[in-house]
C-alpha positions as CSV (number, residue, x, y, z in Angstrom):
1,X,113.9,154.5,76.5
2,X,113.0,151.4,77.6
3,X,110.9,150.3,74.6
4,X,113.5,151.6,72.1
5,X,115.7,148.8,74.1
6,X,113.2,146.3,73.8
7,X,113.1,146.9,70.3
8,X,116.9,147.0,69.4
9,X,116.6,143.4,71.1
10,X,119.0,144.8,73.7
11,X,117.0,143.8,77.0
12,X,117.3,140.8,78.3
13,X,114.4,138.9,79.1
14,X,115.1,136.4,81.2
15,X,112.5,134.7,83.8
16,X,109.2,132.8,83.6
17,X,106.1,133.8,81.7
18,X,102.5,133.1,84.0
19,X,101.6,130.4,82.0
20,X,105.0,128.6,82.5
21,X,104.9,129.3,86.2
22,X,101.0,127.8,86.2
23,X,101.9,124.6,84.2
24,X,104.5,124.3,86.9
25,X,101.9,124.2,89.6
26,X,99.6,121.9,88.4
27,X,102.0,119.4,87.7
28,X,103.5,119.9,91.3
29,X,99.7,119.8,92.4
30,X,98.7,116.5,90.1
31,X,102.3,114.8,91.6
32,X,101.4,115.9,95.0
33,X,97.9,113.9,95.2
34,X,99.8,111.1,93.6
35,X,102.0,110.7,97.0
36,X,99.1,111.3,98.9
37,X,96.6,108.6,97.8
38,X,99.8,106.4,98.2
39,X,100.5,106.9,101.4
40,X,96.7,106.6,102.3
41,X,96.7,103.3,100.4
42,X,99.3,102.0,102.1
43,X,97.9,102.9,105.4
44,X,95.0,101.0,104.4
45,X,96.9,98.2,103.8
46,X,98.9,98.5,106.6
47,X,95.6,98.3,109.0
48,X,94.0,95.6,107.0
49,X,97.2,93.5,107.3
50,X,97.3,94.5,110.9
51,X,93.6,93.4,111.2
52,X,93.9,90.1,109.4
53,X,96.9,89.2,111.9
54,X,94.9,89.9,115.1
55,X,92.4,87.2,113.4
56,X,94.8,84.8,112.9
57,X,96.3,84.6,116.3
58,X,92.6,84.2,117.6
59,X,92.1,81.5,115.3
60,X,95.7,79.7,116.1
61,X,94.7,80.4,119.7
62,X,91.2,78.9,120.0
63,X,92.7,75.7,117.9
64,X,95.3,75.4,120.1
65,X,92.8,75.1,123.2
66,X,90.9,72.7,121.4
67,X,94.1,70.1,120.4
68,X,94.8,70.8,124.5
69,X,91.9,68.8,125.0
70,X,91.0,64.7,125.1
71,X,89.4,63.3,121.7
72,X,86.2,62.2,124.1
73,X,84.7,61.7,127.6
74,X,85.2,58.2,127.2
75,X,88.7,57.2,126.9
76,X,88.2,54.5,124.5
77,X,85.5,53.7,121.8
78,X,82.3,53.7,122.1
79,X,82.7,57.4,122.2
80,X,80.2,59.7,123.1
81,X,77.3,59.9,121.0
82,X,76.1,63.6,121.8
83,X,78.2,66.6,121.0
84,X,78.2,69.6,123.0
85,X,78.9,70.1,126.6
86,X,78.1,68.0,129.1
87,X,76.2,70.2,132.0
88,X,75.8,67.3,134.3
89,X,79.5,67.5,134.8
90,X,79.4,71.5,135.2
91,X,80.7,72.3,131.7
92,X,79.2,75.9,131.6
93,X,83.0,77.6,130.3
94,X,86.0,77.3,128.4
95,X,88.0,76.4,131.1
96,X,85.6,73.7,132.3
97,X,85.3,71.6,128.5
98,X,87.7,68.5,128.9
99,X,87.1,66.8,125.8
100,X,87.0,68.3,121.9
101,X,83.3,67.6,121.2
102,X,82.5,70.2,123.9
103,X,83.3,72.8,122.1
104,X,80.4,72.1,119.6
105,X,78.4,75.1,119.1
106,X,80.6,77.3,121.3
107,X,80.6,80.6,119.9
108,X,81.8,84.0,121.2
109,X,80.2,87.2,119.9
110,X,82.7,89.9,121.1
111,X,86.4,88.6,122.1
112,X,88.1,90.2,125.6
113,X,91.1,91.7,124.2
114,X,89.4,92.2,120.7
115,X,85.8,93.3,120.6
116,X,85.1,93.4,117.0
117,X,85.7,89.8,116.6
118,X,83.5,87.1,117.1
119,X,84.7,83.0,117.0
120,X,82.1,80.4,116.3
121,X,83.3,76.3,116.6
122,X,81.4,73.3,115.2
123,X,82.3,69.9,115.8
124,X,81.2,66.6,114.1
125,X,82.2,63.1,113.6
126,X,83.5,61.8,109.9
127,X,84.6,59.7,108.3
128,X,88.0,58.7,106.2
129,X,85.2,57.3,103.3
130,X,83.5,60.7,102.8
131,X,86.6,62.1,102.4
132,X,86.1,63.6,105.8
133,X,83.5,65.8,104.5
134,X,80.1,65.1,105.3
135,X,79.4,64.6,109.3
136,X,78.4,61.4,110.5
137,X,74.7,60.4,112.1
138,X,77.3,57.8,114.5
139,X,80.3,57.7,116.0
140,X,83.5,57.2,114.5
141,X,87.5,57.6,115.5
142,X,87.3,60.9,113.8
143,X,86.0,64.2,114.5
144,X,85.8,67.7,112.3
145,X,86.6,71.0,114.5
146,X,85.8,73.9,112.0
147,X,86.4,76.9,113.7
148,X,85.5,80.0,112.1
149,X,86.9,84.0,113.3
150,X,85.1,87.1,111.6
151,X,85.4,91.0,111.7
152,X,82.9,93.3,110.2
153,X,85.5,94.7,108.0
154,X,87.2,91.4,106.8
155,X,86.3,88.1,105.1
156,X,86.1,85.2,107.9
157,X,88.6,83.0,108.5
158,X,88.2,79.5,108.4
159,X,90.0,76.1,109.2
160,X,88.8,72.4,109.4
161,X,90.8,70.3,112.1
162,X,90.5,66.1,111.8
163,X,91.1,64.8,114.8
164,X,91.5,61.1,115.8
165,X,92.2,59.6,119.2
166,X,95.8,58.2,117.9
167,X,96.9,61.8,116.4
């Protein structure tokens, strides 16, 4: 009876053939993996942005420690003619360096509240005729702080300070 219907045109067919319902599914399939790399990449992104902030603040931190500090032992020129700290006055820490030239060579391999980053500060004196570029075999009224953050995962951050006595 049935197929004498179907014949006569009679029987409705309404509904989805298989390879409807399948073409169906790998579209949802293909648009679902489209959200989800999305959302992973902007995970990513959100952690790498997330990262690059915690360097910054180091970086904005340690600088501001170093402009806390006097432009030199000696309050007016002649200024000092080594860089570094000075252990004959007990300069062993970062809460003992009174002047910006101590911080030459200080370097910190693991930071306290941070442990994948490391800072690293070098300090010379220059000069306004080399552009400021090129450190200085004496001393002038001018000293470069470059202080430098880096994280395994991310390119390091770097920043040049010129510091006078009068600034």
């Amino acid at each position: 009876m049935e197929c004498e219907l179907i014949r006569e045109g009679k029987i409705d067919q309404r509904g989805f053939t298989l390879v409807e319902v399948m073409v169906v599914l790998i579209l949802m399939t293909l648009s679902f993996m489209v959200f989800l790399n999305a959302l992973n990449t902007g995970k990513s992104v959100r952690a790498r942005s997330e990262l690059r902030t915690i360097q910054s603040v180091i970086l904005s931190s340690l600088e501001n420690q170093i402009r806390a500090r006097r432009f030199d032992e000696n309050l007016s020129a002649p200024w000092s003619s080594t860089l570094g700290k000075e252990t004959s006055n007990g300069e062993s820490s970062l809460t003992d360096f009174d002047d910006i030239d101590d911080f030459n060579g200080y370097s910190i391999s693991s930071v306290s509240e941070h442990p994948a980053f490391s800072c690293d500060v070098t300090v010379n004196y220059v000069s306004p005729t080399s552009g400021f570029h090129s450190s200085q075999s004496g001393q002038t009224d001018y000293k470069s702080v470059m202080v430098k953050v880096s994280h395994p995962t991310l390119s390091a951050i770097t920043d040049t300070m010129i510091i006078s006595p009068g600034l």
